[in-house]
C-alpha positions as CSV (number, residue, x, y, z in Angstrom):
1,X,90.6,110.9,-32.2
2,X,90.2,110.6,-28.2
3,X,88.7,108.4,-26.9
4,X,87.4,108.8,-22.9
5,X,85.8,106.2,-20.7
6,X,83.9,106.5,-17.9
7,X,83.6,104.0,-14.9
8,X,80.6,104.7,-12.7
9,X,77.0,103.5,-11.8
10,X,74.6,102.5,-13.6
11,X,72.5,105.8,-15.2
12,X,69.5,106.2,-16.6
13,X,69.6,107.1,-20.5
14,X,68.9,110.8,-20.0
15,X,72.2,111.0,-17.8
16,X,74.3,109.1,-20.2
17,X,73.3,111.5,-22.7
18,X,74.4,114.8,-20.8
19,X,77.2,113.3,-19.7
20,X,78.6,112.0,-23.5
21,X,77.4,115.8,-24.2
22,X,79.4,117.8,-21.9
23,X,82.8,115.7,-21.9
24,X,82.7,116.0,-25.8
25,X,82.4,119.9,-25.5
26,X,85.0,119.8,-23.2
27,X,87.1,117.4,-24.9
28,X,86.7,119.5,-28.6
29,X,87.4,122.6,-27.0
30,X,90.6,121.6,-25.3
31,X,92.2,119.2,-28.2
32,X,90.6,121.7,-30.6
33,X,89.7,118.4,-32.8
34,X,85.6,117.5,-33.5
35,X,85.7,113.8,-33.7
36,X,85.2,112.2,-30.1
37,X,84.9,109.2,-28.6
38,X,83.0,108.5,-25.3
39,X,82.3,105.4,-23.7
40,X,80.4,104.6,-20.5
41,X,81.3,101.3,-18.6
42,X,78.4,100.9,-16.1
43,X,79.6,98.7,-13.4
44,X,77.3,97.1,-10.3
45,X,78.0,98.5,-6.9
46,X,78.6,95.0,-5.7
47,X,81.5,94.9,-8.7
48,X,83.4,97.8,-6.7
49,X,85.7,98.1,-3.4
50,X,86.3,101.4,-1.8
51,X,89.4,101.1,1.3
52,X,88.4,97.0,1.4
53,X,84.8,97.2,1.6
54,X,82.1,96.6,-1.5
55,X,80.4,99.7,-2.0
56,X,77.0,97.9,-2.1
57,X,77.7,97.5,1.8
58,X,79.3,100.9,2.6
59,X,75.8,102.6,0.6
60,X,73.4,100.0,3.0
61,X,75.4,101.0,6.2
62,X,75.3,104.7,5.1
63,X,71.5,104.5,4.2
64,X,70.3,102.2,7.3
């Protein structure tokens, strides 16, 4: 049984639901296998550094 997490920002429960949705299709069709495993990790923009900078201050310098 696969099992595929997802790091990313935090999503309402309507996205979380396509996106378990559409990796499982992809996932059964590919491994030809039904059981599938999907887990979301939602994590804080302040919790995550892109090229040494938090990403809550590279969004605020992009936005203002």
């Amino acid at each position: 049984m696969p099992t595929v997490i997802v790091e990313g920002p935090k999503a309402d429960a309507e996205t979380k639901r396509e996106l378990v949705r559409r990796i499982t299709e992809v996932v059964r069709e590919v491994y030809k296998i039904q059981h599938v495993t999907v887990i979301i990790h939602e994590n804080e923009l302040e919790n995550v550094g892109v090229d040494g900078e938090l990403l809550s201050d590279v969004i605020k310098r992009r936005k203002g």
